[in-house]
C-alpha positions in Angstrom: -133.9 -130.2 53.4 -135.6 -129.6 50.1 -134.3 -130.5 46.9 -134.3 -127.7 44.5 -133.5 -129.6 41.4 -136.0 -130.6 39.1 -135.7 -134.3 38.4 -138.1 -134.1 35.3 -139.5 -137.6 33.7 -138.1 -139.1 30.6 -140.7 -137.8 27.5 -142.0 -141.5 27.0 -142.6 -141.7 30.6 -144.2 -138.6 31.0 -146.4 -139.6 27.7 -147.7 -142.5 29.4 -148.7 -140.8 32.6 -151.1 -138.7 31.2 -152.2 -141.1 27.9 -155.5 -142.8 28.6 -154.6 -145.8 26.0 -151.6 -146.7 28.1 -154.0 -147.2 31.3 -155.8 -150.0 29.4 -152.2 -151.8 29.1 -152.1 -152.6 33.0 -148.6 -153.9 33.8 -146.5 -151.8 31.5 -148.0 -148.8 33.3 -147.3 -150.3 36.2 -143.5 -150.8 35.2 -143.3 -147.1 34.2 -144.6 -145.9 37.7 -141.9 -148.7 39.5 -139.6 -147.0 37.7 -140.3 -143.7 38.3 -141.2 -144.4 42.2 -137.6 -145.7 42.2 -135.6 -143.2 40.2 -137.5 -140.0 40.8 -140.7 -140.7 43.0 -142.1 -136.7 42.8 -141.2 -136.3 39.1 -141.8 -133.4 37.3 -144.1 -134.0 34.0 -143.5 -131.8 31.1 -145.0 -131.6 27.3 -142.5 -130.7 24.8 -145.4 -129.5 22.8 -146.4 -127.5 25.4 -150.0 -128.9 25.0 -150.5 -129.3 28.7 -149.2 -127.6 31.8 -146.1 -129.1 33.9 -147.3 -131.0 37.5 -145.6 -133.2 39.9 -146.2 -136.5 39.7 -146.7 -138.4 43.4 -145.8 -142.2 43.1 -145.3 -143.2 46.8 -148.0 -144.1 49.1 -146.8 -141.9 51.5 -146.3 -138.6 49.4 -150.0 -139.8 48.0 -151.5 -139.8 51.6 -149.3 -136.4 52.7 -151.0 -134.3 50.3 -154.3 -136.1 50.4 -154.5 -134.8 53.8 -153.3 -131.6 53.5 -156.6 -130.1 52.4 -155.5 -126.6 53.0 -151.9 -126.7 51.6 -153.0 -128.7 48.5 -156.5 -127.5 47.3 -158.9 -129.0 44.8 -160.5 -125.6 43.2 -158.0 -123.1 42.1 -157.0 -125.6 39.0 -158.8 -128.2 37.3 -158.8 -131.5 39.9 -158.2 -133.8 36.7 -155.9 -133.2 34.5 -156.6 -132.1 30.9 -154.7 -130.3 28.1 -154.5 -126.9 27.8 -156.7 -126.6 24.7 -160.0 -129.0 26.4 -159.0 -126.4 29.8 -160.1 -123.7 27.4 -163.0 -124.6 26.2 -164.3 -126.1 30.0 -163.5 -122.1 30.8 -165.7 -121.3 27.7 -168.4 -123.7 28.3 -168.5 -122.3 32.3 -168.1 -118.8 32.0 -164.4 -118.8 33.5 -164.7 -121.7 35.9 -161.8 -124.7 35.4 -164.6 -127.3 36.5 -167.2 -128.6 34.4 -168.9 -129.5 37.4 -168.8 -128.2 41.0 -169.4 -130.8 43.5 -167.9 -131.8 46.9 -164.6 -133.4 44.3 -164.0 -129.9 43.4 -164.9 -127.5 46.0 -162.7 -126.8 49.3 -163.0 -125.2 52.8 -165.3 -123.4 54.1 -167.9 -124.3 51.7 -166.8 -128.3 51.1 -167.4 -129.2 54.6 -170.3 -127.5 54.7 -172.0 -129.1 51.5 -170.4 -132.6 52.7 -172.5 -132.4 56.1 -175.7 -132.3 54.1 -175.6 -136.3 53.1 -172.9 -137.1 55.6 -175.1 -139.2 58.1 -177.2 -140.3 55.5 -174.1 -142.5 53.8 -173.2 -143.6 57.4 -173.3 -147.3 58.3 -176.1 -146.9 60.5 -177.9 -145.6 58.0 -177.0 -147.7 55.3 -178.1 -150.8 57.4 -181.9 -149.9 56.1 -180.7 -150.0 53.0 -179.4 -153.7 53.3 -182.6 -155.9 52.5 -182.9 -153.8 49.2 -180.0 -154.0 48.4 -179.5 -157.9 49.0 -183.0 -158.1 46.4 -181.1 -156.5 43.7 -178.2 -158.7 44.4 -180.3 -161.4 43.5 -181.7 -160.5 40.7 -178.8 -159.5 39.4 -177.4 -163.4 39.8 -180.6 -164.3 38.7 -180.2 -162.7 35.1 -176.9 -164.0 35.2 -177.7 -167.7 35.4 -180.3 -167.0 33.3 -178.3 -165.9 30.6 -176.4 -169.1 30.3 -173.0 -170.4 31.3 -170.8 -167.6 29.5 -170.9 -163.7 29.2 -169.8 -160.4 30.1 -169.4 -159.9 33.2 -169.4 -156.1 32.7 -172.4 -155.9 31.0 -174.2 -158.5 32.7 -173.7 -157.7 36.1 -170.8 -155.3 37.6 -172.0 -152.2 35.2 -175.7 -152.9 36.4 -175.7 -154.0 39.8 -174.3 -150.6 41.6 -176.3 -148.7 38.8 -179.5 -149.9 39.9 -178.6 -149.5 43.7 -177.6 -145.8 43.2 -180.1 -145.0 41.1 -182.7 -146.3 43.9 -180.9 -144.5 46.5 -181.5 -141.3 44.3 -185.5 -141.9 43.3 -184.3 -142.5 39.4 -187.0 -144.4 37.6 -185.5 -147.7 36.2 -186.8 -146.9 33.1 -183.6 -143.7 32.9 -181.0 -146.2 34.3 -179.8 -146.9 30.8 -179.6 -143.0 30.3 -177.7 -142.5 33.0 -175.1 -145.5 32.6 -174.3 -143.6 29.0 -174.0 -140.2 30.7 -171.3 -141.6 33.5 -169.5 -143.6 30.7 -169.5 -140.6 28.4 -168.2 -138.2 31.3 -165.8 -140.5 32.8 -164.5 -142.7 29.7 -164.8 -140.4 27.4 -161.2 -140.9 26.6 -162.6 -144.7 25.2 -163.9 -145.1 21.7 -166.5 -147.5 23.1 -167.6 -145.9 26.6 -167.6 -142.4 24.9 -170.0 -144.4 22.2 -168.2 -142.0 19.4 -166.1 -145.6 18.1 -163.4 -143.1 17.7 -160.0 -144.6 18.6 -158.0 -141.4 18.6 -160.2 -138.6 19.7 -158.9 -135.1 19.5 -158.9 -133.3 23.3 -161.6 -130.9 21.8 -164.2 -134.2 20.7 -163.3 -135.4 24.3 -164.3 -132.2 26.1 -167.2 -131.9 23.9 -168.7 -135.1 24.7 -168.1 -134.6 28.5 -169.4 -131.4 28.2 -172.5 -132.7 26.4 -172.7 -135.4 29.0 -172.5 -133.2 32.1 -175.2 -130.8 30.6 -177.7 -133.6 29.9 -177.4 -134.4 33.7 -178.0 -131.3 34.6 -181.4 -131.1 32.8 -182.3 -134.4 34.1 -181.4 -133.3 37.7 -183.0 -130.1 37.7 -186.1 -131.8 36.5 -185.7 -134.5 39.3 -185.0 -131.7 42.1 -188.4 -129.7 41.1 -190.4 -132.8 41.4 -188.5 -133.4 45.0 -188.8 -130.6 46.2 -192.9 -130.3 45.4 -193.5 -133.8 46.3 -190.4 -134.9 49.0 -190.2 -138.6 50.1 -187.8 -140.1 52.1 -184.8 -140.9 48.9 -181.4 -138.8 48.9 -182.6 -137.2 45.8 -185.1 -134.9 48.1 -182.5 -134.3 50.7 -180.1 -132.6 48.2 -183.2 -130.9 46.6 -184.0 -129.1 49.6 -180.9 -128.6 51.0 -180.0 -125.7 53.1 -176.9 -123.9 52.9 -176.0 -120.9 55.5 -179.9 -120.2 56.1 -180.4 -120.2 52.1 -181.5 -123.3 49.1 -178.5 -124.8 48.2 -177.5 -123.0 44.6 -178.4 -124.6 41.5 -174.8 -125.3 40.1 -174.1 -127.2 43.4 -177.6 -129.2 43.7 -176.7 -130.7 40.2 -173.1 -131.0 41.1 -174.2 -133.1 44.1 -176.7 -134.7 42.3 -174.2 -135.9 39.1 -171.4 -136.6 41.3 -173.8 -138.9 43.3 -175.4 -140.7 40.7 -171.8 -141.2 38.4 -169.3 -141.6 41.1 -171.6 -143.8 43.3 -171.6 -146.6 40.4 -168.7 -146.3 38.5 -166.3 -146.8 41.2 -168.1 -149.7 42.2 -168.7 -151.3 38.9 -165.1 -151.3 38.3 -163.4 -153.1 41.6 -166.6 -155.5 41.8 -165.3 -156.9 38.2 -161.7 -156.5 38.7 -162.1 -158.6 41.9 -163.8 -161.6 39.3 -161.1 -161.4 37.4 -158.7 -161.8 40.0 -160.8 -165.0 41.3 -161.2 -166.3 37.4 -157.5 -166.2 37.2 -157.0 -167.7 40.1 -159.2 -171.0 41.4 -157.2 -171.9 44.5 -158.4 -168.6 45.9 -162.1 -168.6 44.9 -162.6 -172.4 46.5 -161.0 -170.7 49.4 -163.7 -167.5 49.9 -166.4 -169.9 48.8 -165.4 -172.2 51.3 -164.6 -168.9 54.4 -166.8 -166.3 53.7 -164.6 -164.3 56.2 -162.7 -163.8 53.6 -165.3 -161.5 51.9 -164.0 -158.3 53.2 -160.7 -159.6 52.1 -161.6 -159.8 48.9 -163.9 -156.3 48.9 -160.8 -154.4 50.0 -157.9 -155.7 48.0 -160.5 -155.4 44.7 -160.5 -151.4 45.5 -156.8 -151.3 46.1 -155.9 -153.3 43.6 -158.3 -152.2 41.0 -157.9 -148.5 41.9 -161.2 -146.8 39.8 -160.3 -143.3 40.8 -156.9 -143.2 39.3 -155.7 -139.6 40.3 -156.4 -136.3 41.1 -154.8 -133.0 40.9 -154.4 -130.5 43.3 -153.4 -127.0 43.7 -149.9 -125.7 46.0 -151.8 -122.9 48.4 -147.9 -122.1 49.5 -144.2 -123.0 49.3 -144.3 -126.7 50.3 -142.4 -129.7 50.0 -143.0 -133.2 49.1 -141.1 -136.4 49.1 -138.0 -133.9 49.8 -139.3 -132.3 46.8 -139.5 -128.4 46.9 -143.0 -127.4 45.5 -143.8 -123.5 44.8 -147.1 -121.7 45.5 -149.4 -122.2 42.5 -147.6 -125.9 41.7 -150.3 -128.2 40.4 -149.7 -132.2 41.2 -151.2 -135.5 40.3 -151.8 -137.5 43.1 -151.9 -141.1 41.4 -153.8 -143.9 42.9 -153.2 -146.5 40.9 -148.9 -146.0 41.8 -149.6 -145.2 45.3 -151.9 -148.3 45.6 -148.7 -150.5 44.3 -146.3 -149.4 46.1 -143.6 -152.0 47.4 -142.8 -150.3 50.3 -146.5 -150.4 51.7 -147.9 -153.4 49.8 -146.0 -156.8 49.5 -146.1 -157.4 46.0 -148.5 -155.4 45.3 -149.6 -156.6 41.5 -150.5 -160.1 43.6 -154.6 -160.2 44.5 -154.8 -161.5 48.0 -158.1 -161.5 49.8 -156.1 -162.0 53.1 -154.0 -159.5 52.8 -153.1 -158.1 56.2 -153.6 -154.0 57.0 -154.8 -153.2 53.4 -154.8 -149.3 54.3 -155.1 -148.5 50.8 -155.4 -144.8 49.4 -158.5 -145.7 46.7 -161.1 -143.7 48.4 -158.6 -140.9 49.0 -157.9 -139.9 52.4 -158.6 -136.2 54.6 -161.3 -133.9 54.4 -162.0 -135.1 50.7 -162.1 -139.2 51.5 -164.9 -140.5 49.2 -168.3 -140.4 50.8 -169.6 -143.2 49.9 -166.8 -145.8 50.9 -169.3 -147.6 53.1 -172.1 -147.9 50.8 -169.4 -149.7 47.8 -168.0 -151.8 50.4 -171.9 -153.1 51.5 -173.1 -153.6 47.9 -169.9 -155.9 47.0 -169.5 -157.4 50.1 -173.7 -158.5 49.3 -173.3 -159.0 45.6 -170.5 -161.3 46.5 -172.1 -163.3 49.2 -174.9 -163.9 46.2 -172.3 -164.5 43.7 -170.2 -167.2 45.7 -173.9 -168.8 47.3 -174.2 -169.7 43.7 -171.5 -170.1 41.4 -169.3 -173.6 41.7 -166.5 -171.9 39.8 -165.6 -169.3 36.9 -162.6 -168.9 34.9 -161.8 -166.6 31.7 -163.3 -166.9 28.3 -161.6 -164.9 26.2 -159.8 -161.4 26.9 -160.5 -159.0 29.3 -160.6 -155.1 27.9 -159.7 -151.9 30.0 -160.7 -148.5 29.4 -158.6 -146.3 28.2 -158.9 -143.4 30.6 -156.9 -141.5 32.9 -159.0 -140.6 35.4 -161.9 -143.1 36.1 -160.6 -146.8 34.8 -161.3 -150.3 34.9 -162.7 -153.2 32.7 -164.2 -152.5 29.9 -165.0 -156.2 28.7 -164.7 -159.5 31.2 -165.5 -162.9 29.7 -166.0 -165.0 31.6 -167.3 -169.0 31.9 -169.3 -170.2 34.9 -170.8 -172.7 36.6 -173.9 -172.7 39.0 -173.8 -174.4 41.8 
């Protein structure tokens, strides 16, 4: 049976949840969420300033993966499917005209219409598929190591490959001209770290919600000049890229709508990177802090999927999403009312006890790493084959030619509550 009593986070709890400087301090986030999975695992966040809506807050893998699933009790369009404050909610529905989403693309869109736009590029990020892409995208591997030799025997990781690398892939997959690869690294750090005084490039530490929402706003509308210029060119002169199958994309007998051709088009070209770029360099810092375990994937590249998979689970880039009640529910035990909004967080789903044997441990043989990263159901990210391929490649490269690495100074997270991960990774390396 349903509890009906509101077990409601302590305030500097339900602070932290929804502060993007307390995701750059990794383990005492992680403390709060043990805490919280323990003592009240659905927890009900409130703001005593009332600057932001109340939500449930999932910790448990398993409440994580219920609602995940549940694509037509828990729906991703009625409310915003990231959570902001009331007053950057107000000026999205100001920007849009009413909507809650910035951007609508397959992240915020549900059934009948989701499925509908997800078929268009479905096959095309399928493994079969994607196996064309593999020469191409072993070249950029290469170059990628390449540059970083060449730089010398000490960098930033981030800068020097993991931010590139999946840049460059994407932005091929899409027909972007290398030359507007810089651009669009600035737009996706703008629109997803825009919470970070360096990503956001404002050197603001303490942002009001209004600067944030302005410079994702500003960010999401100079994609959507880019892409609409990048559609019209597609769709007079098609080739074989994914940029000319979303330009000409056909939706119920009619051309896909142009809010939803540059919502496919940025959620492509930021998502498809970001992600990426995060777990590739929390995976090197794992294997810097640890040289036991690099010698051992150097030594059995079996391990390489190992060390692919427990990078997204234990790196976690997408770190929540909301989603909308559709009807009385429960969760957990938890009773949930029609018109509930909840936060389904990765990162404390991906760390749970009960599904992961300490979890904060990276371990490239972990055994049955079903993490929930990539999300799960009708909404599991679409391009969870193409991130594993270009790690598992860029790590082949990586290990064919690096005798060890270790830490050179202090790694840096992004402070951000959706999209996260390093910021900053020195590092010290030796070729082999």
């Amino acid at each position: 049976m349903a509890s009906t009593t509101t077990p409601v986070a302590p305030a500097d709890y339900a602070r932290a949840v929804i502060d993007p400087h307390a995701y750059a301090a990794w383990d005492p986030l992680l403390d709060r969420f043990d805490w919280l999975r323990a003592n009240m695992p659905v927890a009900r966040i409130e703001a005593p300033d009332d600057s932001h809506d109340p939500f449930w807050l999932l910790t448990r893998f398993d409440d994580a993966m219920k609602v995940s699933k549940a694509n037509t009790t828990f729906l991703n369009h009625p409310r915003a499917s990231v959570f902001g404050l009331k007053s950057s909610e107000a000026l999205i529905k100001e920007i849009t005209g009413g909507s809650p989403h910035l951007v609508e693309s397959l992240v915020q869109i549900d059934a009948p219409k989701h499925p509908k736009l997800r078929r268009l590029t479905q096959d095309w990020f399928m493994p079969k598929n994607l196996v064309k892409l593999e020469g191409e995208i072993r070249k950029i591997a290469n170059a990628t190591v390449d540059r970083l030799l060449a730089h010398g025997s000490e960098g930033d990781f981030t800068k020097l490959v993991s931010s590139p690398y999946p840049l460059h892939v994407v932005m091929q997959i899409l027909g972007v001209p290398e030359e507007d690869e810089g651009r669009m690294l600035v737009l996706t750090q703008q629109m997803f770290g825009g919470q970070d005084e360096d990503l956001s490039q404002s050197g603001l530490k303490n942002l009001t919600p209004e600067q944030i929402a302005q410079i994702v706003a500003g960010a999401v509308k100079d994609f959507e000049a880019y892409f609409a210029g990048l559609a019209r060119h597609r769709r007079a002169n098609p080739t074989d890229d994914l940029a000319t199958v979303i330009a000409n994309a056909v939706i119920d007998g009619e051309p896909m709508s142009d809010r939803d051709t540059a919502g496919y088009y940025i959620i492509t070209a930021s998502a498809g990177h970001d992600t990426t770029s995060a777990s590739t360099a929390g995976a090197m810092l794992a294997l810097a802090r640890d040289p036991e375990q690099f010698a051992r994937v150097k030594a059995d590249r079996g391990l390489l999927a190992g060390i692919v998979e427990e990078a997204i689970r234990w790196t976690s880039p997408v770190q929540h999403f909301m989603r909308t009640a559709a009807e009385d529910t429960e969760v957990g035990g938890q009773a949930i009312a029609k018109g509930d909004w909840l936060m389904v967080n990765y990162v404390a789903a991906n760390h749970d006890p009960e599904r992961f044997e300490d979890p904060r441990r990276f371990d490239a043989s972990r055994q049955a790493n079903r993490h929930i990263a990539f999300g799960a159901g009708a909404h599991q990210c679409l391009g969870l084959h193409l991130a594993r391929l270009e790690m598992r490649i860029l790590f082949e490269a990586l290990l064919d030619r690096l005798d060890s690495i270790e830490l050179a100074g202090e790694p840096r997270r992004a402070s951000s509550t959706f999209v996260g991960g390093l910021k900053a990774l020195p590092l010290r390396w030796k070729a082999a």
